[in-house]
KESEVEX-75660 format. One record per atom (N, C-alpha, C, CB): y, z, x. Coordinates in steps of 0.2 Angstrom, whole numbers, padded with zeros to 4 digits, always signed. Each point is the difference from the previous one (the first is absolute). Glycine has a CB too. Layout:
<pts>
YZX...
</pts>
This chain:
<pts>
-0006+0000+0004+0006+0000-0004+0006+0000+0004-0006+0006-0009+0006-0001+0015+0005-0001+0003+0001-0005+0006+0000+0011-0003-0006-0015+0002+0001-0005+0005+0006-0006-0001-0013+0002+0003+0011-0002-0011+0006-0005-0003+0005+0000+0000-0005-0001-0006+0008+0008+0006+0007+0000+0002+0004-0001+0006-0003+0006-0008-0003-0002+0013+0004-0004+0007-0002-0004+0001+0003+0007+0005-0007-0013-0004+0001-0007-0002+0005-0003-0002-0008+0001-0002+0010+0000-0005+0005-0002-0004+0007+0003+0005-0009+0002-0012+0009+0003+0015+0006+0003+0003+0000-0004+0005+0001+0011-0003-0006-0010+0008+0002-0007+0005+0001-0008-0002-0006+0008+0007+0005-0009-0010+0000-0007-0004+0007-0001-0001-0011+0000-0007+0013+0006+0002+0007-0003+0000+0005+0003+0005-0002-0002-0012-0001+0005+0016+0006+0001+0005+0000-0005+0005+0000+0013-0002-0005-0016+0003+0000-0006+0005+0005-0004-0006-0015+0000+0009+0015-0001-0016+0002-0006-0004+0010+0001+0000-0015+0000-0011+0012+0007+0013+0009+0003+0001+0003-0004+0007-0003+0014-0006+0001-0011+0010+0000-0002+0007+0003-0007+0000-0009+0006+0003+0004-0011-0002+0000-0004-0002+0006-0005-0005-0012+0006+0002+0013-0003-0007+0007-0003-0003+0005+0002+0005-0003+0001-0012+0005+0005+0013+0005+0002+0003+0002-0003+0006-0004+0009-0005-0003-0010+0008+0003-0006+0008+0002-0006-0002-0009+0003+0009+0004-0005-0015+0004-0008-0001+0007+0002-0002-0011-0007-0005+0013+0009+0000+0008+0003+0000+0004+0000+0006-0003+0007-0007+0000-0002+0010+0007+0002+0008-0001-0006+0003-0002+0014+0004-0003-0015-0001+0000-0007+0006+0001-0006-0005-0010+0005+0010+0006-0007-0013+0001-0007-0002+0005-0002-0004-0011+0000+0001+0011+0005-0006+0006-0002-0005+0007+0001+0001-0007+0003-0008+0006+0001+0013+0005+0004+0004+0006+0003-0005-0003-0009+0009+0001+0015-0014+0005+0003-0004+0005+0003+0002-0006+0000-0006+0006+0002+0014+0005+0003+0002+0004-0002+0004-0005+0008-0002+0005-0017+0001+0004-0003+0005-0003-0003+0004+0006+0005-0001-0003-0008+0006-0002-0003+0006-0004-0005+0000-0001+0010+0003+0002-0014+0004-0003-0005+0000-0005-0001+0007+0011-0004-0007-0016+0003+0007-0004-0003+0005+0003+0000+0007-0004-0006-0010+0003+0007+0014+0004-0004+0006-0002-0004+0004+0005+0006-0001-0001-0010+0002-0001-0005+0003-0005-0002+0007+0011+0001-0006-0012+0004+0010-0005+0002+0005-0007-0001-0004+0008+0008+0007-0008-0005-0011-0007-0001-0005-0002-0006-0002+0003+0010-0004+0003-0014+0002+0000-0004-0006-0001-0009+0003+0009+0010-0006-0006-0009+0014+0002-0006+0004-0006-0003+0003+0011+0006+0004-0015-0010-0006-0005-0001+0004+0001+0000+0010-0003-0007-0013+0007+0002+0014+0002-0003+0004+0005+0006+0008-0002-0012-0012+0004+0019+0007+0002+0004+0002-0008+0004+0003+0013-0001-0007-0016+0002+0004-0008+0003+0000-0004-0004+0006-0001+0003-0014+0001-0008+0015-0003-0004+0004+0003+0000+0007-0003-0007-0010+0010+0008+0011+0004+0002+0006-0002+0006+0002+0009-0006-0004-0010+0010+0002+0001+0009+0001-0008+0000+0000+0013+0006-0007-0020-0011+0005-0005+0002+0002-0001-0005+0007-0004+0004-0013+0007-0008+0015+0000-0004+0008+0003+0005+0003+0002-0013-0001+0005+0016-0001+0001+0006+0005-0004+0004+0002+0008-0001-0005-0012+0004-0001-0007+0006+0004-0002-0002+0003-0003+0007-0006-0001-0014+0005-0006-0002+0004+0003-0002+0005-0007-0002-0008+0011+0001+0010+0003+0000+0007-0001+0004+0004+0006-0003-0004-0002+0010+0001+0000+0006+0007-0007-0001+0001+0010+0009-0003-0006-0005+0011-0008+0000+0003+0000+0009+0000-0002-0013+0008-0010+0010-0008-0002+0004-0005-0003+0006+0008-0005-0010-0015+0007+0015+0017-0001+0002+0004-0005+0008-0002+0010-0008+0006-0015+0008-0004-0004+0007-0002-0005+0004+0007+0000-0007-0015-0002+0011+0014-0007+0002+0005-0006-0004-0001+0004+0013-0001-0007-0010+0005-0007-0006+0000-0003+0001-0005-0002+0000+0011-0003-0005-0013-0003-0001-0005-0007+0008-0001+0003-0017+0002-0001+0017-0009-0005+0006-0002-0007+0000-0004+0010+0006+0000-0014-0004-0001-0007-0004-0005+0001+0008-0003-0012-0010+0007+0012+0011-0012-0004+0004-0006-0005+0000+0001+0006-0002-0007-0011+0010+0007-0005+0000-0002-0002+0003-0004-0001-0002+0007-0002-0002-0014+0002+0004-0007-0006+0006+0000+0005-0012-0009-0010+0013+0014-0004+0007+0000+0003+0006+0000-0008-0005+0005+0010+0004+0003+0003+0006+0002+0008+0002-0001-0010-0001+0008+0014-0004-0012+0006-0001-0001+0004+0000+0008-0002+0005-0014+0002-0006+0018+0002+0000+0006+0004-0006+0003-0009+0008-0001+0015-0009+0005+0000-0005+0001+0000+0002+0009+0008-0007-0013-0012-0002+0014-0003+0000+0008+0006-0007+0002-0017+0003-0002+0019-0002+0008+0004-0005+0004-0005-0006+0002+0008+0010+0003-0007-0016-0005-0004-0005+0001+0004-0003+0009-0004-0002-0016-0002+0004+0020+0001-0004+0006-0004-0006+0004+0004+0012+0001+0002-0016+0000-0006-0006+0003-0003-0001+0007+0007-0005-0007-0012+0002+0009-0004+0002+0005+0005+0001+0007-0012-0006-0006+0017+0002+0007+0004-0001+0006+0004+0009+0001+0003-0016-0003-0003+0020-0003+0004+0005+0001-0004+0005+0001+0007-0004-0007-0014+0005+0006-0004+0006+0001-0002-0001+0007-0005+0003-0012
</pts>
């Protein structure tokens, strides 16, 4: 008996949710516009050449070992 009701409670509270974002974001009732960074294809495509540009500097390469959750330093044979 009580299962129905919270079912029913979460049902409509996702149905609540749910409207409420389409309102704020999409309908946008409190104003506002989109902006243009978002919006620009051509601005988006610039600024993703830009990241893949920099260069990508990090420590040496690491393996995961999902047993012992541990991370091992992978070394190649020139180095040991």
């Amino acid at each position: 008996m009580a299962a129905k009701y919270i079912i029913a409670s979460v049902a409509g509270s996702f149905a609540i949710a749910y409207v409420s974002d389409l309102l704020v974001s999409d309908s946008k009732i409190f104003g506002g516009t989109t902006p243009s960074t978002v919006s620009n294809k051509g601005w988006w495509e610039e600024t993703d050449k830009k990241f893949q540009a920099w260069p990508r500097t990090s420590g040496p390469p690491v393996v995961m070992n999902p047993i012992s959750r541990q991370n091992f330093i992978v070394k190649s044979g020139s180095e040991s």
